[in-house]
C-alpha positions in Angstrom: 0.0 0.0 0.0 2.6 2.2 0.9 4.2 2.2 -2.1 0.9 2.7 -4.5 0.3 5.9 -2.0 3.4 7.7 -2.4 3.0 7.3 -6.3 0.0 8.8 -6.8 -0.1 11.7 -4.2 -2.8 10.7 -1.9 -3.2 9.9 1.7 -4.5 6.0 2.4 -7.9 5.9 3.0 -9.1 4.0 6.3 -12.6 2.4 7.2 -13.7 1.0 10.3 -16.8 -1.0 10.7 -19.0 -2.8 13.4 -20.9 -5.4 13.6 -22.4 -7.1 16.7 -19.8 -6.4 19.2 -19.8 -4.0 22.7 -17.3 -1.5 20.7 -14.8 -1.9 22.9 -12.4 -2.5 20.2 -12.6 0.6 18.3 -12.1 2.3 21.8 -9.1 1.1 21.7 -8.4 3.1 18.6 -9.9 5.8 20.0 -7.8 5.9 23.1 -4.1 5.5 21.1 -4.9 9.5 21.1 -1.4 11.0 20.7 -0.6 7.6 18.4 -3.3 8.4 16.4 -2.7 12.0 16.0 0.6 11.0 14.4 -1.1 8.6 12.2 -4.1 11.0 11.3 -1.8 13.1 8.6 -0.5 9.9 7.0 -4.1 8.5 6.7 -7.7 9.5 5.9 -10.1 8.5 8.4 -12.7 7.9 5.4 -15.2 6.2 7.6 -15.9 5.4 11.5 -19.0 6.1 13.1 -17.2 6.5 16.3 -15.5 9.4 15.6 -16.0 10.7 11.6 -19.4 11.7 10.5 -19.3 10.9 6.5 -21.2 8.7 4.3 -19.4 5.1 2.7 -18.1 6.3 0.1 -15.3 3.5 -1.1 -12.5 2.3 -2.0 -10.8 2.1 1.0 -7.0 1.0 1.6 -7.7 -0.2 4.9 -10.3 -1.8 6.3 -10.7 -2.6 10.5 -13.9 -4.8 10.9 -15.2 -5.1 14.1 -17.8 -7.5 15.7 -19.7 -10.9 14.5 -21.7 -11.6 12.0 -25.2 -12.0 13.6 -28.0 -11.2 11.4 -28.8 -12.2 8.0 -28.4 -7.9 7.0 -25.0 -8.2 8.6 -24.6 -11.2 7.0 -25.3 -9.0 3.4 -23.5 -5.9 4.8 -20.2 -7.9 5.1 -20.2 -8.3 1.2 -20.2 -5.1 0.6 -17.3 -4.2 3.1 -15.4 -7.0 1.4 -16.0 -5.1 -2.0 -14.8 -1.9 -1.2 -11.6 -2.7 0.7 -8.3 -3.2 -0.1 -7.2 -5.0 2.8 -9.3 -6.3 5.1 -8.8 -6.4 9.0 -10.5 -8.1 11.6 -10.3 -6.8 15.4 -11.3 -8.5 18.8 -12.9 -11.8 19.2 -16.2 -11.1 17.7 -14.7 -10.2 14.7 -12.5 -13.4 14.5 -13.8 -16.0 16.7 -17.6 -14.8 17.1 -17.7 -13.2 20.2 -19.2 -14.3 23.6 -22.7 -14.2 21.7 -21.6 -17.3 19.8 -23.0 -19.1 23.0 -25.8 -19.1 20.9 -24.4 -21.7 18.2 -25.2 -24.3 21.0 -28.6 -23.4 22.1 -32.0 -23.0 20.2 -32.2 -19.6 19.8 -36.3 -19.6 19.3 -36.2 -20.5 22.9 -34.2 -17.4 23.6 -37.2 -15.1 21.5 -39.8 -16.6 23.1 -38.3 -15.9 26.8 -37.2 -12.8 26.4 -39.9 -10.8 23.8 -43.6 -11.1 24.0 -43.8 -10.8 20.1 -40.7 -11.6 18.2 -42.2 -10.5 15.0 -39.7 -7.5 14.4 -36.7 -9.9 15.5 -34.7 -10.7 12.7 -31.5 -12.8 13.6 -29.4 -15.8 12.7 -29.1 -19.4 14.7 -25.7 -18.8 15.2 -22.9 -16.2 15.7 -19.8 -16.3 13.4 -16.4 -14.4 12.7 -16.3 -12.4 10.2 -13.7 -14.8 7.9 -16.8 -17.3 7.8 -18.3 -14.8 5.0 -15.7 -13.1 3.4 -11.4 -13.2 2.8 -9.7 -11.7 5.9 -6.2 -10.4 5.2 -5.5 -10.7 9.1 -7.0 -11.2 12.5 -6.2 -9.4 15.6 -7.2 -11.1 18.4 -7.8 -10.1 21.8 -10.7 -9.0 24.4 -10.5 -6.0 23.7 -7.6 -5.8 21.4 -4.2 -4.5 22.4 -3.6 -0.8 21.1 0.3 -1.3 20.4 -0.8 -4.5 18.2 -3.4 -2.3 16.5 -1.1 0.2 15.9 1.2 -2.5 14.8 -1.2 -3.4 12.0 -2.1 -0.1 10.8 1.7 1.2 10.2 2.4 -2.1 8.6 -0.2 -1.7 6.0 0.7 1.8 5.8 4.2 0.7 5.0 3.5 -2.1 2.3 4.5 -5.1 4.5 3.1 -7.9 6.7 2.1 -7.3 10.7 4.2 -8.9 12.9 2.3 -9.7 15.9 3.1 -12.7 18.5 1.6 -16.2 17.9 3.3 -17.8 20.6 0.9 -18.4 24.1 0.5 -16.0 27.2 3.1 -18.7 28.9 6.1 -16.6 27.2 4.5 -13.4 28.9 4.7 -14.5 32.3 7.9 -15.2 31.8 9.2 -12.0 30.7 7.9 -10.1 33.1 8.7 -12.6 35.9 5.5 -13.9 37.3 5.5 -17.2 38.6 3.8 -19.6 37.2 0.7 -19.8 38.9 -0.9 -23.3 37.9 2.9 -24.7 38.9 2.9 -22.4 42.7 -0.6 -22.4 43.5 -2.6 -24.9 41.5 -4.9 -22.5 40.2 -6.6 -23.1 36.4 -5.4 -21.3 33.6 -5.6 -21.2 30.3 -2.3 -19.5 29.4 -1.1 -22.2 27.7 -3.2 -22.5 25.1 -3.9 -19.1 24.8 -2.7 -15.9 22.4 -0.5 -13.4 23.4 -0.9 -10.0 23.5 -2.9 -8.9 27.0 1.1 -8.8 28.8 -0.1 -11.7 31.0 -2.2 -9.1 32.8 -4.4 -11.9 34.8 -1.7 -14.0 36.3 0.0 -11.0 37.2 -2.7 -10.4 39.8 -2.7 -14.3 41.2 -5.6 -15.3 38.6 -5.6 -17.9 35.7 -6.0 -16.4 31.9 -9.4 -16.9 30.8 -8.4 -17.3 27.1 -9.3 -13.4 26.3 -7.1 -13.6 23.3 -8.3 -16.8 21.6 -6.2 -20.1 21.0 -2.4 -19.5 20.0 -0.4 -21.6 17.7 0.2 -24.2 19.8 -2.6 -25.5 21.2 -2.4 -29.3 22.7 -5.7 -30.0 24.3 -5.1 -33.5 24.8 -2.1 -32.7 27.2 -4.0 -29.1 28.7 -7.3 -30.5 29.8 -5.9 -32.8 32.0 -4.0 -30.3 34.2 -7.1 -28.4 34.5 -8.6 -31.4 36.0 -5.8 -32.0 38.1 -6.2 -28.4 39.7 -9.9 -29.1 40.8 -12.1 -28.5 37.5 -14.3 -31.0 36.3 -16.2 -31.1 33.4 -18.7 -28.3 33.4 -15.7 -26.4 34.5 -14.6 -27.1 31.7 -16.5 -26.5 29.3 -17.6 -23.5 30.9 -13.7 -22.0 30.7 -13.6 -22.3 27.0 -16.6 -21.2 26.1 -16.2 -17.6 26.8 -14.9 -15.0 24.6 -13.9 -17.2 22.2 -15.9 -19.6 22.5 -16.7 -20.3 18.6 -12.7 -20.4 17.4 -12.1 -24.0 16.1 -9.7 -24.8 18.6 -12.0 -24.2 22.0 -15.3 -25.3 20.3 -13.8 -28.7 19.3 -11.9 -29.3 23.0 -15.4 -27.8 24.5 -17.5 -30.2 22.5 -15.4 -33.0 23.3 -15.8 -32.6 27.1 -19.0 -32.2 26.8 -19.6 -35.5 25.0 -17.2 -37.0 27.7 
């Protein structure tokens, strides 16, 4: 991108989107403030309900999508995003893994309309709750709970620059041990999902004597087979389980098979 910019004179145009999601992500944009100061005269902030009124007007260079896909008009709405972007970004786990709503994809959600509206005649929504990458090509995911705002960063200069992100795949293990917090499963038998786990939150949780609760989605290196059963040795059982991975992420391949697989015993 950067180089195609430069060329023809004009600033990179940026887009940001949401879908079903609590918007916690493009906060995190929003709150880079002195970051995003430097980056607002190298891009145009074309589109971003959050802080830009102005109509859709693409192309775009760049992309940031953020929230599930939820509705079959979101499910339409996505398309069009995917037409008029360059590149294509997805932030938090909404956006990649479905979102904490995606506890829906194991319940009957007509039991859920019925409960909660007396008429569900104006409700319009889908069985399940997907990632955006289940409708469209995704040029990269950022992961994360929210996200973390030097990863975003990360992604946006890269783009800008004409090259790849370079974000951490390894688990929240490697964290705790650069900032030197003891392990916490190994000192004090408490459950944790670190190992199986993204980086990116800086190991915030076991930092303050508590086990990760997966905020970041599965890393690279997930081993179920091996994990679950140290879980169980620290006092969960089953419904513990299953309960632990289905959370934010709870729709990303990795912690909907190992969940479903409990569950089935």
């Amino acid at each position: 991108m950067g180089d195609e910019e430069r060329e023809n004179g004009r600033r990179p145009r940026l887009a940001v989107w949401k879908f079903a999601s609590c918007d916690g992500c493009q906060l995190t944009l929003l709150d880079c403030e002195d970051e995003l100061l430097a980056l607002s005269g190298k891009v145009e902030v074309a589109f971003f309900h959050e802080a830009v009124t102005a109509p859709d007007e693409g192309m775009y260079d760049l992309s940031l999508v953020d929230g599930s896909i939820t509705t079959p008009a979101d499910a339409e709405r996505v398309q069009h995003v995917r037409a008029v972007s360059r590149r294509l970004v997805t932030l938090g786990a909404c956006a990649t893994a479905g979102g904490i709503q995606a506890l829906r994809n194991y319940a009957d959600v007509a039991e859920f309309r019925a409960a909660v509206y007396a008429s569900d005649a104006y409700i319009d929504t889908l069985a399940t709750s997907t990632p955006i990458s289940a409708h469209v090509p995704v040029d990269f995911e950022l992961r994360g709970c929210p996200i973390d705002r030097g990863q975003l960063l990360e992604v946006i200069t890269a783009y800008l620059a004409g090259r790849t992100p370079d974000t951490p795949a390894h688990s929240v293990c490697f964290e705790c041990k650069r900032r030197g917090t003891p392990c916490i499963v190994v000192a004090r038998g408490i459950p944790c999902l670190g190992p199986v786990t993204h980086a990116g939150c800086g190991a915030l949780c076991p930092a303050y004597g508590r086990g990760c609760y997966g905020c970041f989605g599965p890393s690279n290196s997930t081993k179920f087979p091996a994990f679950i059963p140290l879980l169980r040795r620290d006092g969960m059982n089953t419904l513990d389980v299953v309960r632990a991975l289905r959370t934010f992420n709870t729709a990303a391949p990795e912690f909907d098979a190992a969940s479903r697989k409990e569950e089935l015993g």
